[in-house]
Every structure is written in C-alpha cells, then in structure tokens.
N, C-alpha and C positions, 0 to 999 in steps of 0.2 A: 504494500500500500504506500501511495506516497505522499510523506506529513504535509503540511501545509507551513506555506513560508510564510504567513504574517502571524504576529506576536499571540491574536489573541482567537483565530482559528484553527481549532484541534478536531482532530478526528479520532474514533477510537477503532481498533481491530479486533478487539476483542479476545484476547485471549495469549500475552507474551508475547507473539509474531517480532521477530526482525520489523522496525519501523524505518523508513527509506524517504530521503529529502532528497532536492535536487546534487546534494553534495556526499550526505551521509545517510550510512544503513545502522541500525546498531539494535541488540534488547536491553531494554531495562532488565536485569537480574533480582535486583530489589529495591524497596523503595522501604522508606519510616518516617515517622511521624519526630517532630519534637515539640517541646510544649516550648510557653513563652508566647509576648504577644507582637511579637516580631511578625515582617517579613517573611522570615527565613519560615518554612514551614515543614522541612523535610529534608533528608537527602538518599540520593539515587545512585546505583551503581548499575555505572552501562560497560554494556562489552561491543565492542567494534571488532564485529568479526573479519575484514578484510584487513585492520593491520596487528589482529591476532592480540587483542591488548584490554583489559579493560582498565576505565574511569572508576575510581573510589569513592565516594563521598561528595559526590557533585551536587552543589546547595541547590534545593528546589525550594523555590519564592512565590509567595501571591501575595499578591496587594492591590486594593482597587480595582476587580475584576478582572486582572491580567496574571498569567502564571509564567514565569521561566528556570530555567538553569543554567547555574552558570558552574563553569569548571571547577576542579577540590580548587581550594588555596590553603595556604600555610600562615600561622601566625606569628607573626615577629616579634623580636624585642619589644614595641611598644601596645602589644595586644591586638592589633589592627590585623587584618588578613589582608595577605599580597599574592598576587595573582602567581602560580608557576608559571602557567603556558597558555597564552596570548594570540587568539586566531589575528588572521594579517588583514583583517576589515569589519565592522561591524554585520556588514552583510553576512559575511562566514559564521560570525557570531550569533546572528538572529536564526538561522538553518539548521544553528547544531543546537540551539536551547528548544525552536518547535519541533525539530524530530523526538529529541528529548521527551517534550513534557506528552506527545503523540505513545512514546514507550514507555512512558510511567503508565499512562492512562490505559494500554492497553496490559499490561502487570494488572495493575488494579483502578480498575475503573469509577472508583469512589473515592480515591485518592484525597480530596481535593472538598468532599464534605466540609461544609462546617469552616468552612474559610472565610477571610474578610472580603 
C-alpha cells in the first residue's frame, strides 16, 4: 500500500503489512504508549527491510490533530535531545514520519485513542 505524503492523511492496512511511501517501505514492529501530557505520545520501532536495519525508539507525537515521527535522538549534557541522523530535506522528512505513522496505525490501529 502506499502511505500518503501529507502530514495529516493516513491510511490504514490493517494488519502489520510493510507500509511503502514514495521513498520508503518499512513495518512498525512495535509501538507504546507513555504517559505525560506532552506531545510526545509514544515510541515506534520500525525495520526497513531493504537496508536490513531497524529504527529504535523513534518518538511518535500528536498535537492538534496532526500525528508524526521523528527519528531516536540522544540526550546531551544539557538534557535536551539532539538529532543522530538528519534526512537531506524536509520533504525526505515528511515521507519517512507519514509512512511511519501509516505502520504504526496498521500494528495497531487504535494507537492514537484518546489523544489531544
């Protein structure tokens, strides 16, 4: 199936499936919840099977009816999380967070209950 490129339509497949964007394929493997009245509402762990690799910990967000993901980060010395790895455009960035939120939602399609 292939996800949708803007931020705030998602489609579901129902059932794990490999999720496939104009750029990326990948599954969600898992997904959880965290409490707090943040943002941050979860994180996902995707495997990209064509470069044989998965994503750990990759923050899943909603705020204001809009849902994304953005890659793990690391916290520094001053508590703050800084990015590892850096796609080379926003556009790159927008394709890998709606594939993403496309493979959370087909893991578990309820994901996303009960959000702001």
């Amino acid at each position: 199936m292939t996800a949708a490129a803007t931020p705030t339509a998602h489609k579901q497949n129902g059932g794990g499936d490999a999720m496939k964007s104009k750029r990326f394929e990948f599954e969600c493997v898992s997904a959880r919840h965290v409490g707090g009245g943040t943002a941050l509402f979860g994180f996902a762990d995707l495997r990209i099977a064509e470069c044989r690799m998965m994503l750990v910990g990759g923050g899943v967000f909603s705020s204001k009816g809009r849902q994304w993901v953005n890659l793990p980060a690391k916290k520094d010395s001053s508590g703050s999380y800084t990015a590892t790895v850096i796609f080379d455009s926003p556009e790159l960035q927008g394709d890998f967070s709606d594939a993403a939120i496309d493979a959370v939602l087909a893991l578990d399609s309820a994901f996303f209950e009960g959000c702001l």
